[in-house]
VEXDREN-2710 file (C-alpha; in Angstrom, 1 decimal):
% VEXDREN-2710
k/r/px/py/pz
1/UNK/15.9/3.9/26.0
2/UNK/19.7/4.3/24.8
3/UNK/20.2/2.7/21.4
4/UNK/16.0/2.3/21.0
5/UNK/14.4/2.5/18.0
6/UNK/11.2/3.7/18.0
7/UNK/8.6/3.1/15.1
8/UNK/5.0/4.6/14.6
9/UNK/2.9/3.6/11.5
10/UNK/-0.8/5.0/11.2
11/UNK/-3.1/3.6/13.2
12/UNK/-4.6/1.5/9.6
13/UNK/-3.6/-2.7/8.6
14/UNK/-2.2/-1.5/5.7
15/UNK/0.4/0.7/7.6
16/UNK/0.7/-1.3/10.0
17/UNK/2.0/-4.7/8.8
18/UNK/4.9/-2.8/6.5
19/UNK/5.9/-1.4/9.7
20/UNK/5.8/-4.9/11.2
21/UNK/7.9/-6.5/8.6
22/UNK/10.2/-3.2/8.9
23/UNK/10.9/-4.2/12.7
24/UNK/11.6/-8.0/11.7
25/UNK/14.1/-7.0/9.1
26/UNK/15.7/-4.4/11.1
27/UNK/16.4/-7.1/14.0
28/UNK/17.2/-9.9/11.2
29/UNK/19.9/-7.3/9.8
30/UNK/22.0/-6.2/12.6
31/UNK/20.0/-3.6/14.8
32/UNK/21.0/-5.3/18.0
33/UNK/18.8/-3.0/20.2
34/UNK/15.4/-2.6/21.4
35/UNK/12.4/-2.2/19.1
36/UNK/9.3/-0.3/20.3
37/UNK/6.4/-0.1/18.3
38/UNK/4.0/2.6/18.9
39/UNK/0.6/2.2/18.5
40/UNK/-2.8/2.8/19.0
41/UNK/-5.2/0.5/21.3
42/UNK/-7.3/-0.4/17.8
43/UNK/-4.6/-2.2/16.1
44/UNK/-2.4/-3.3/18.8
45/UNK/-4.1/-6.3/18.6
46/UNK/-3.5/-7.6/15.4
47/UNK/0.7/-7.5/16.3
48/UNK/1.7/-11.3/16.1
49/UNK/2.8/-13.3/19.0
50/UNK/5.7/-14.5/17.4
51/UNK/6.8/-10.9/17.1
52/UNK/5.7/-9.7/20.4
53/UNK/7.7/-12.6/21.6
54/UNK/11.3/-11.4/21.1
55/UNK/13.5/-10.1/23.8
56/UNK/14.2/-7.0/21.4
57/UNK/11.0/-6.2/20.6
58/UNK/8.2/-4.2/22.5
59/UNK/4.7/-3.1/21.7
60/UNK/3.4/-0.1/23.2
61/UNK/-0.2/1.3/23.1
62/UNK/-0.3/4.6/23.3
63/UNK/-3.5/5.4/24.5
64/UNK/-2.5/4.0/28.1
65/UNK/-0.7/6.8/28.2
66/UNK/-3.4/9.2/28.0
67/UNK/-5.6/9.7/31.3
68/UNK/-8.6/9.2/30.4
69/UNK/-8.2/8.1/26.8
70/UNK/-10.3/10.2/24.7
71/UNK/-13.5/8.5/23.0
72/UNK/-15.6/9.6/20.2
73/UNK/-12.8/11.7/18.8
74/UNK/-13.8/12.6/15.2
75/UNK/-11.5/10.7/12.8
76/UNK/-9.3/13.5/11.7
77/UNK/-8.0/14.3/15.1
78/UNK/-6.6/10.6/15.7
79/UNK/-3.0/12.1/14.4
80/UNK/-3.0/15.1/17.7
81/UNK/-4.2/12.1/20.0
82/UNK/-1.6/9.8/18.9
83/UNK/1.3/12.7/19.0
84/UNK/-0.5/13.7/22.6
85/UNK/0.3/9.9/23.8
86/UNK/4.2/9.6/22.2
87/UNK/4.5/12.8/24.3
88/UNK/3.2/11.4/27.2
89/UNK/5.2/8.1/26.9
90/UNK/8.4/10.2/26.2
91/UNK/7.8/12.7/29.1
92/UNK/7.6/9.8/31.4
93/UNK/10.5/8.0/30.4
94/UNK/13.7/7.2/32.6
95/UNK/15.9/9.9/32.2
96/UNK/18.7/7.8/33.1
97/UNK/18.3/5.5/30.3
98/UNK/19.3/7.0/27.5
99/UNK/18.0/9.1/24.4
100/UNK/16.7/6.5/21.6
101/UNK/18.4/6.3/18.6
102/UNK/15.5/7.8/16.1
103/UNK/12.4/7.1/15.7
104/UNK/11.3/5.9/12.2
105/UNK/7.5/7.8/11.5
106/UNK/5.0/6.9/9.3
107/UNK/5.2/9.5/6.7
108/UNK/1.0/10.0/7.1
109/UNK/2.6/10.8/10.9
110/UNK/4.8/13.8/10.1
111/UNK/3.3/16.0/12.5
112/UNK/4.8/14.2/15.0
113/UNK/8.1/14.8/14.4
114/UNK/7.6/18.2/16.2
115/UNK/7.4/16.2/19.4
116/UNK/10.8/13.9/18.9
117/UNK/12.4/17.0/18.1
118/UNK/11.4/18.6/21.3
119/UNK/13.2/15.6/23.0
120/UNK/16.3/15.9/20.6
121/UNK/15.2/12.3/19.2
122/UNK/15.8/12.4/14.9
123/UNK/13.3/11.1/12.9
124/UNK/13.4/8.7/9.9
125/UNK/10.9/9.3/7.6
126/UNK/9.3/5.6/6.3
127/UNK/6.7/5.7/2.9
128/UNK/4.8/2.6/3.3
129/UNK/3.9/3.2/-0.2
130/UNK/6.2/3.5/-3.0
131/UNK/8.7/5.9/-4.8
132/UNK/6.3/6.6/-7.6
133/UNK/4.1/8.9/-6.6
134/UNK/6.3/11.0/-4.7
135/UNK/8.4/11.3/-7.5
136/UNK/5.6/11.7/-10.3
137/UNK/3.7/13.9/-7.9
138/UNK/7.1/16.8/-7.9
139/UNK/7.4/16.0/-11.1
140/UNK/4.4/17.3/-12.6
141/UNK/4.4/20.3/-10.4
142/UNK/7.6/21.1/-12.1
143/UNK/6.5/21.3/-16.1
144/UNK/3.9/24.1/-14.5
145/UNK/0.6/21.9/-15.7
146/UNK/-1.8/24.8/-15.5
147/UNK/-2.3/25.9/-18.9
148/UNK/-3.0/21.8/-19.8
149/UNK/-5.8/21.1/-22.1
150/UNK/-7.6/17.8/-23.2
151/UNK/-5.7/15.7/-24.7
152/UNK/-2.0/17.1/-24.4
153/UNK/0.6/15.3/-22.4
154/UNK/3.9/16.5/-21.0
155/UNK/7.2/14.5/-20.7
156/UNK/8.1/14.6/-16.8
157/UNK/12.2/15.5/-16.8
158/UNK/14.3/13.0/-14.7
159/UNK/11.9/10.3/-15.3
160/UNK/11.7/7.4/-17.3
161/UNK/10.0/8.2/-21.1
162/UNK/7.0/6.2/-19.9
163/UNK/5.7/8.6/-17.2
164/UNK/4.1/11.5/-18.5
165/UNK/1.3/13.7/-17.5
166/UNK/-1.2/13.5/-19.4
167/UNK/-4.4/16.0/-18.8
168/UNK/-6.9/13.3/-17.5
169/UNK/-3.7/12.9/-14.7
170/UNK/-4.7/16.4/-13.4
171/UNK/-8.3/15.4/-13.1
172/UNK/-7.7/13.0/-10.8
173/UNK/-6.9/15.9/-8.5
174/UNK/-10.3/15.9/-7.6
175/UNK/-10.4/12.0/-7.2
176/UNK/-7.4/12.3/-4.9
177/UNK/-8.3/12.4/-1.2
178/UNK/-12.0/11.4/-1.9
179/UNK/-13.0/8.3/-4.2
180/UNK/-14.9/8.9/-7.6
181/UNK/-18.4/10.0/-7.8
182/UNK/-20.2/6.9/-5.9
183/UNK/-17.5/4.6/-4.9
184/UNK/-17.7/2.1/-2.9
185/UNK/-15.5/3.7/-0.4
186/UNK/-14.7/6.8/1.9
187/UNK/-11.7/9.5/2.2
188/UNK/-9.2/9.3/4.7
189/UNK/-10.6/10.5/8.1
190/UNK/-8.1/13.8/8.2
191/UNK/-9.4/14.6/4.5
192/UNK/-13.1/14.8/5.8
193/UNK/-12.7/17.2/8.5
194/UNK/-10.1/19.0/6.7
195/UNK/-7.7/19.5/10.3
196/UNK/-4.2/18.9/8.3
197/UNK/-2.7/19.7/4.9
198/UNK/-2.1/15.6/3.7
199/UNK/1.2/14.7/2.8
200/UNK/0.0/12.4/-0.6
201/UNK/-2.8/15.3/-2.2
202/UNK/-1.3/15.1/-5.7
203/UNK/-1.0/16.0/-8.5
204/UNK/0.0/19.3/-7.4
205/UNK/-2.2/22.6/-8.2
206/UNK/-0.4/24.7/-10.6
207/UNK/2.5/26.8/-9.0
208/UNK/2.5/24.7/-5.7
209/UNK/5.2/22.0/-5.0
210/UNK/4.5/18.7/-3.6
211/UNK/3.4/18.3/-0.1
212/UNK/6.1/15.8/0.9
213/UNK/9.0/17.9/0.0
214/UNK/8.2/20.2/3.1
215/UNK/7.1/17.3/5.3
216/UNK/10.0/15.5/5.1
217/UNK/12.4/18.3/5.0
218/UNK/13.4/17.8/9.2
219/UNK/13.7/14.2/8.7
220/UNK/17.5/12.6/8.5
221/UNK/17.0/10.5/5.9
222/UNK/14.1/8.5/4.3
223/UNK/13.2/4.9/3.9
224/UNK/10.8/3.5/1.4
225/UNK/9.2/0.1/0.8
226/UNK/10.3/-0.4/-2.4
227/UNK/13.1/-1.8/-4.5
228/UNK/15.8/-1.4/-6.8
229/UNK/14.1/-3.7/-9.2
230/UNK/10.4/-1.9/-9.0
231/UNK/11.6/2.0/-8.9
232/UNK/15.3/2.8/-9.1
233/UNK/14.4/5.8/-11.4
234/UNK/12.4/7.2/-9.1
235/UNK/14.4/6.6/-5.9
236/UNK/17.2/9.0/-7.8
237/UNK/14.8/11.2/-8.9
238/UNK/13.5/11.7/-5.3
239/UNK/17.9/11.7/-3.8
240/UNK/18.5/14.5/-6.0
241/UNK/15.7/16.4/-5.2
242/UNK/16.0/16.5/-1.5
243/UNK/19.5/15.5/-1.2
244/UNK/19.2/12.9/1.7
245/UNK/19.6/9.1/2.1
246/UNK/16.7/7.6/0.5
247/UNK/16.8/3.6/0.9
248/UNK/15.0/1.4/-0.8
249/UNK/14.3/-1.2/2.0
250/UNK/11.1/-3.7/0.9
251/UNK/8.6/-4.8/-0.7
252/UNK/8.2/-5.7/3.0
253/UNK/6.0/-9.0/2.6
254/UNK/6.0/-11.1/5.4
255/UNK/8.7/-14.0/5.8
256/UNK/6.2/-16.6/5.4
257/UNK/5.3/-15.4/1.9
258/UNK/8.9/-15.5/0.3
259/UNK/9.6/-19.1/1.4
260/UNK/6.5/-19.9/0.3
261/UNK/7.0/-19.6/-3.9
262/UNK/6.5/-23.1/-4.6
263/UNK/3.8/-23.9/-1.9
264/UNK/0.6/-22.4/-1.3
265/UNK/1.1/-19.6/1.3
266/UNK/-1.2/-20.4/4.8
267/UNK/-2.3/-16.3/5.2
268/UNK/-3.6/-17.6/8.4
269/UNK/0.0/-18.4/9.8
270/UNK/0.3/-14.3/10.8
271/UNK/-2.6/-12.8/10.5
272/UNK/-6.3/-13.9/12.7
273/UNK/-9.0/-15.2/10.4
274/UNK/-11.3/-12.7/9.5
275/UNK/-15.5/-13.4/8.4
276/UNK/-16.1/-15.3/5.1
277/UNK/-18.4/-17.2/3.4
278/UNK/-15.6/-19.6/2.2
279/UNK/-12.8/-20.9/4.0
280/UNK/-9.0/-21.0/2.6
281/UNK/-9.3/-24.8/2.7
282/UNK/-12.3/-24.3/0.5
283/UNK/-11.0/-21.4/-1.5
284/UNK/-8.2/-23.9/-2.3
285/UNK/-9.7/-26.9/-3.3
286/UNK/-11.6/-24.5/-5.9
287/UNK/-8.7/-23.3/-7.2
288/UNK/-7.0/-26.7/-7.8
289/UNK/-10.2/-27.2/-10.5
290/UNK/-9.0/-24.4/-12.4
291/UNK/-6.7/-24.3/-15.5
292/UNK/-2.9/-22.8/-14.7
293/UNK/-3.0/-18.9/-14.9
294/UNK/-6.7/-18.9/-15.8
295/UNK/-8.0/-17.4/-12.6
296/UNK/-9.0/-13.5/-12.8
297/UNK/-9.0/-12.6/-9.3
298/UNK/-11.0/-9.4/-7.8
299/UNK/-10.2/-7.7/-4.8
300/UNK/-10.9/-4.0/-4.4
301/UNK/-9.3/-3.7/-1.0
302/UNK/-11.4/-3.1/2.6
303/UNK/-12.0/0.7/2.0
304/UNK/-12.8/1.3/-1.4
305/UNK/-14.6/0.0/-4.3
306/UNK/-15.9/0.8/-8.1
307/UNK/-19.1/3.3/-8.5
308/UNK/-22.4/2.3/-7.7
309/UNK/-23.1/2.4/-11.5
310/UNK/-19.9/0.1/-12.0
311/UNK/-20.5/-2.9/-9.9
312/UNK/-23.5/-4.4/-12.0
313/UNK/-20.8/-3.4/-15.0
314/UNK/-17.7/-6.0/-13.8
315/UNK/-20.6/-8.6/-12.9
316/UNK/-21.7/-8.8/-16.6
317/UNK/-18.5/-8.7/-17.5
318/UNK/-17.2/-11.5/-14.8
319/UNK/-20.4/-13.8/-16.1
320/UNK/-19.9/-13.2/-19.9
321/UNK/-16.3/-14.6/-19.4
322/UNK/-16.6/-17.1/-17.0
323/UNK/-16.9/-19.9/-19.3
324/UNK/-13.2/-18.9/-20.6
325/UNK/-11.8/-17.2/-17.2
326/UNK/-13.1/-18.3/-13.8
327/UNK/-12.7/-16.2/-11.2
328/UNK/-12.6/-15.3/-7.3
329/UNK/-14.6/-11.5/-7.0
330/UNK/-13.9/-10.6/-3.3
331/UNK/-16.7/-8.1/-2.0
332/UNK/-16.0/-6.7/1.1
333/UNK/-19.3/-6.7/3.7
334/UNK/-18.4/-2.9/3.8
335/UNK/-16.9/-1.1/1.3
336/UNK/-15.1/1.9/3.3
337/UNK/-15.8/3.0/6.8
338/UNK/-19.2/4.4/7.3
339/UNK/-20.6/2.4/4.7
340/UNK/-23.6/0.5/5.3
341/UNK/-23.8/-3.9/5.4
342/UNK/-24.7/-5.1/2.0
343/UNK/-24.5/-2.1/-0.2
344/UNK/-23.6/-4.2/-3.4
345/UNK/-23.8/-8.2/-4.0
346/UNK/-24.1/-9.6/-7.2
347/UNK/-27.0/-12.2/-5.9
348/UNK/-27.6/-14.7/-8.2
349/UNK/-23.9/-14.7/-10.1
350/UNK/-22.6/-17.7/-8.5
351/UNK/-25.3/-19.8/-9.7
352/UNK/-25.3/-18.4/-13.0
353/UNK/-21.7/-19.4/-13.7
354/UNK/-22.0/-22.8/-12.5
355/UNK/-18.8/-23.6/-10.6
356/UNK/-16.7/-21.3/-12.8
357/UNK/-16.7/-18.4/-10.3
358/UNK/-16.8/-17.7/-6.4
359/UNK/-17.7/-14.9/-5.0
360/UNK/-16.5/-13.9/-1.5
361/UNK/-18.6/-12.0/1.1
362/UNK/-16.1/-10.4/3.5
363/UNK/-12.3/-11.3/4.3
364/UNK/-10.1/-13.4/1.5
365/UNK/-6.6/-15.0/1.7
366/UNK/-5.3/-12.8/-0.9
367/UNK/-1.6/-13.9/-0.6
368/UNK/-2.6/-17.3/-0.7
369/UNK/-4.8/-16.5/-3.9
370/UNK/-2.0/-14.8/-5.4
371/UNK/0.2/-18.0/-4.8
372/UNK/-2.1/-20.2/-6.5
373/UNK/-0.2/-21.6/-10.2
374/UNK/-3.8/-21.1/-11.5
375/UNK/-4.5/-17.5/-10.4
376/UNK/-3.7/-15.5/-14.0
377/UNK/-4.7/-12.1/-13.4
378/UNK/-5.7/-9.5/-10.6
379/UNK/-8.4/-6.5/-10.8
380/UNK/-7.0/-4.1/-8.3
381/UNK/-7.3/-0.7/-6.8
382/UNK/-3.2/-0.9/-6.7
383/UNK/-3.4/-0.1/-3.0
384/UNK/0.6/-0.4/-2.5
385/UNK/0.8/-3.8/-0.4
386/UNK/-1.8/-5.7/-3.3
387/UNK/0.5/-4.2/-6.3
388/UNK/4.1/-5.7/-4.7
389/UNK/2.4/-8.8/-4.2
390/UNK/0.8/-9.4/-7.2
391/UNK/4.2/-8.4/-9.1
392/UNK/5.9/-11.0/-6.4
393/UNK/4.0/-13.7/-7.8
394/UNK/4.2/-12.5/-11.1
395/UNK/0.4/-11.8/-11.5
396/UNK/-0.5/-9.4/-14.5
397/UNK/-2.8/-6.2/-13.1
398/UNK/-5.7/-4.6/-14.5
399/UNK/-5.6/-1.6/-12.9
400/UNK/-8.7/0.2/-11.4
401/UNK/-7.3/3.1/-8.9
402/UNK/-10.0/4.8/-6.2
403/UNK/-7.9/7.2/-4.6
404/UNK/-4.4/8.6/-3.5
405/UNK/-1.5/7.0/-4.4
406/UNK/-3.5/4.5/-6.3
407/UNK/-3.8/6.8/-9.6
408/UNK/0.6/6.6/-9.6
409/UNK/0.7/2.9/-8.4
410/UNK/-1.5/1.8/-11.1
411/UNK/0.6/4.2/-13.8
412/UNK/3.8/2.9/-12.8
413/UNK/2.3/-1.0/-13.6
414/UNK/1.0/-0.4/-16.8
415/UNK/3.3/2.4/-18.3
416/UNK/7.0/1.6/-16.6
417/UNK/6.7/-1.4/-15.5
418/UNK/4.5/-2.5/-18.0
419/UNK/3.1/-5.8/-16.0
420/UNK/-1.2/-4.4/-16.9
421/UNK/-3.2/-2.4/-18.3
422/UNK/-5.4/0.8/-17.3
423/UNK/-8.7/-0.6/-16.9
424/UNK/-10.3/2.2/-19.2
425/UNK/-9.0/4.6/-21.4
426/UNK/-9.9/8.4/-20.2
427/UNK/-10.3/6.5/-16.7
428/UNK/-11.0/8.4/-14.2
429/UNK/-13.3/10.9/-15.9
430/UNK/-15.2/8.3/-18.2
431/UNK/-17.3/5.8/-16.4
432/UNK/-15.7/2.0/-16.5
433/UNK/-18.4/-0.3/-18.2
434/UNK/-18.8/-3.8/-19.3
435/UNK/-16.5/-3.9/-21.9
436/UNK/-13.5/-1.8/-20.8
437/UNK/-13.5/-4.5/-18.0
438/UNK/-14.0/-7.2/-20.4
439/UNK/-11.2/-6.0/-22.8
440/UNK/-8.8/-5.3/-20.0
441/UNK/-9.1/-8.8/-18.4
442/UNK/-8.9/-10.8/-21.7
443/UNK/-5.9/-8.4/-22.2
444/UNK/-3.7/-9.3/-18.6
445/UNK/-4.7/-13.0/-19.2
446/UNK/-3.9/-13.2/-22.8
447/UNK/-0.9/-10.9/-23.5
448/UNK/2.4/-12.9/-24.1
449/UNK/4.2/-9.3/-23.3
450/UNK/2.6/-8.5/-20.3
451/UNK/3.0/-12.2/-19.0
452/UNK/6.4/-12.4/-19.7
453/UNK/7.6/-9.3/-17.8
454/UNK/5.4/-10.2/-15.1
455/UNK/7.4/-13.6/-15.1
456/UNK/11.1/-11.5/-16.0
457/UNK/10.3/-8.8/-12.4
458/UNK/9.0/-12.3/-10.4
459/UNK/12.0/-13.4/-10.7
460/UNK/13.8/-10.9/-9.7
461/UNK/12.2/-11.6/-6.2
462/UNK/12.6/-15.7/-6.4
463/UNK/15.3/-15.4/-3.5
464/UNK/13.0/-13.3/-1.0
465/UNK/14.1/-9.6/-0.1
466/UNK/16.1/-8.5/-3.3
467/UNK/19.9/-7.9/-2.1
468/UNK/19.8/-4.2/-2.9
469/UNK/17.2/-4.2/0.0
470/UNK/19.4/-5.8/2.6
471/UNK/22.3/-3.3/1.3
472/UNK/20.1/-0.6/2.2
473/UNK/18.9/-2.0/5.7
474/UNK/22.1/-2.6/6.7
475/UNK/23.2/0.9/5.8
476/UNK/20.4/2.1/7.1
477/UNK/21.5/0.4/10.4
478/UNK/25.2/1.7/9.5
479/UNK/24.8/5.0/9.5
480/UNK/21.6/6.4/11.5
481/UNK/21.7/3.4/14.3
482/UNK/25.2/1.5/15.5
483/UNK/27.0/5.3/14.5
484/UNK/24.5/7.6/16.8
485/UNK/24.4/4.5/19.3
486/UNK/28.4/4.6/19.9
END
């Protein structure tokens, strides 16, 4: 294993494929050594041939390693069987072959850097996420927010004038590790049986730091899929804190999708068709109807969703403007684990707007929705991996967090950034109705300021991986890789 690099994401898609693209930059950028990616038996699967294919490259699933693999765990406990199985793979290791390099750990996976460090293996931590919240989230531990009342807001030192707390930003506290009141989707597994203190449980309570400062306090640096161009303020912000390398080393979007700026991207080239009621060739053809940047695209993610109450609210409010904005409303057949087939479909709507919407039951192309000339503006959660790919494409956001980092991703877009717009004001406390949604969706498709710094931070990204992100890979590579290697 001498000179190895070992990577282990969370056992979740949206983990998953950052650490995929992580492995295929790290071999396009110099790391001439093997690449073994540790994962669970439920998502080893959906690693691509082309990437399984490479002579440097190595998918293991760690459950083999465990006799007999456990079944019927409860959720929370997937983090001790995972660490139990990159034990068991480590303890049965050739000796003679060498001590790997490091092994770069999902930050959700912190607890297992207990077990590289009992083989004298250092760990990198990697935030699939962004710098934002981890930055905001210290921040506002720091100005002591306890004594906050409605309606004040507090300037955050070390961060750009835009990010302030504000007092509806503590509230979300109690959105954070479970959706709002009747979402649409569930909390993170750990959260539910309440086994392990979670890294991302901001903001703070009063007189507590943030969670990650501790968690990634044995790691020897920290790498983060983000950019110079998206969060350089907060990249600082987060070196002088802790005093490590921090590297900005994404968005890590797959290959496919930065060639693909002036053609429609084929989402079916790396990852397996999922069930829909619409095929891309179909989704396509409907979209080449449309007006340029008229589109209002919906997509909630596949484990959360608005309120119960909400849902009918965006329908009227997609129907009322359909006439002047068509648009794609992606409804996932379940909204979050546990949830049951079916739980909301706006029957009827299709027919109702008369060719001027679609509405998708299940799995959608997003990336090649979001590469469409006539796709305007995205409704999102800002789940991390939706947010970098709308601003890749230059797609204005109306943002309507669930959960977690959501609540920062969505207040770095509309108040740093500045490419969208909260999607209701006192959001997440008031309830979202008919014409926050309408108001915010005229607002991404019609603003000549928000459209033209979406269109100023696309092209930023034109070239594929921005070069401040190679710089970092390759020092990355520099100092934690070819140095311990030789």
């Amino acid at each position: 294993m001498s000179g190895e690099i070992l990577v282990v994401p969370k056992n979740a898609q949206g983990h998953l494929f950052p650490c995929m693209e992580l492995c295929k930059q790290l071999l396009r950028h110099g790391a001439v050594c093997k690449i073994t990616l540790l994962v669970d038996s439920d998502v080893a699967s959906s690693v691509p041939s082309s990437l399984a294919e490479s002579p440097l490259f190595k998918v293991m699933d760690l459950s083999a390693s465990l006799s007999p693999k456990p079944q019927g765990s409860p959720p929370g406990r997937q983090y001790d069987v995972l660490a139990r199985g990159i034990e068991a793979v480590l303890a049965n290791s050739d000796p003679e072959s060498g001590r790997p390099s490091c092994a770069i750990v999902d930050h959700i996976m912190h607890r297992s850097q207990a077990v590289f460090a009992k083989f004298g293996i250092p760990t990198v931590t990697f935030i699939t996420s962004g710098a934002c919240w981890a930055a905001v989230q210290h921040a506002a531990w720091a100005v002591r927010p306890g004594d906050m009342r409605p309606g004040e807001v507090r300037h955050l030192p070390g961060l750009p004038d835009g990010m302030v707390l504000s007092y509806s930003d503590l509230q979300q506290r109690r959105h954070w590790m479970t959706p709002r009141r009747g979402s649409g989707g569930e909390p993170p597994e750990a959260a539910k049986v309440g086994s392990r203190p979670q890294m991302m449980m901001g903001p703070p309570l009063p007189g507590q730091p943030a969670p990650w400062v501790e968690e990634v306090k044995n790691s020897a640096a920290i790498l983060i899929n983000t950019s110079d161009a998206l969060e350089r303020p907060f990249i600082d912000y987060m070196v002088d804190l802790i005093g490590k390398p921090i590297w900005g080393i994404g968005p890590l979007l797959p290959e496919q999708y930065w060639r693909s700026s002036e053609s429609l991207f084929r989402e079916r080239e790396i990852r397996p068709k999922r069930e829909s009621n619409y095929t891309d060739d179909e989704i396509i053809a409907w979209l080449d109807k449309q007006p340029p940047r008229s589109v209002i695209f919906v997509s909630f993610g596949s484990e959360v969703g608005p309120s119960a109450e909400e849902y009918p609210e965006l329908a009227m409010a997609l129907e009322e403007l359909a006439q002047s904005f068509p648009f794609i409303w992606v409804i996932q057949r379940k909204s979050g684990p546990g949830q049951p087939e079916g739980a909301y479909f706006p029957h009827g709507l299709e027919g109702r707007v008369s060719q001027r919407g679609l509405v998708v039951h299940g799995w959608a192309p997003q990336l090649l929705i979001m590469s469409h000339p006539s796709t305007g503006g995205f409704v999102s959660h800002c789940g991390w991996n939706s947010t970098v790919e709308a601003i890749v494409r230059g797609v204005p956001i109306l943002a309507w967090p669930i959960r977690g980092d959501q609540y920062y991703n969505a207040k770095l877009v509309a108040s740093y950034l500045r490419v969208g717009e909260m999607v209701a004001e006192g959001y997440p406390e008031a309830r979202v109705e008919k014409r926050d949604i309408g108001k915010g969706i005229q607002k991404v498709l019609c603003d000549e300021e928000i459209r033209r710094r979406s269109m100023e931070l696309k092209v930023k990204f034109e070239g594929g991986l921005p070069e401040s992100s190679i710089t970092s890979l390759e020092a990355f590579i520099r100092e934690l890789i070819l140095k311990k290697s030789s």
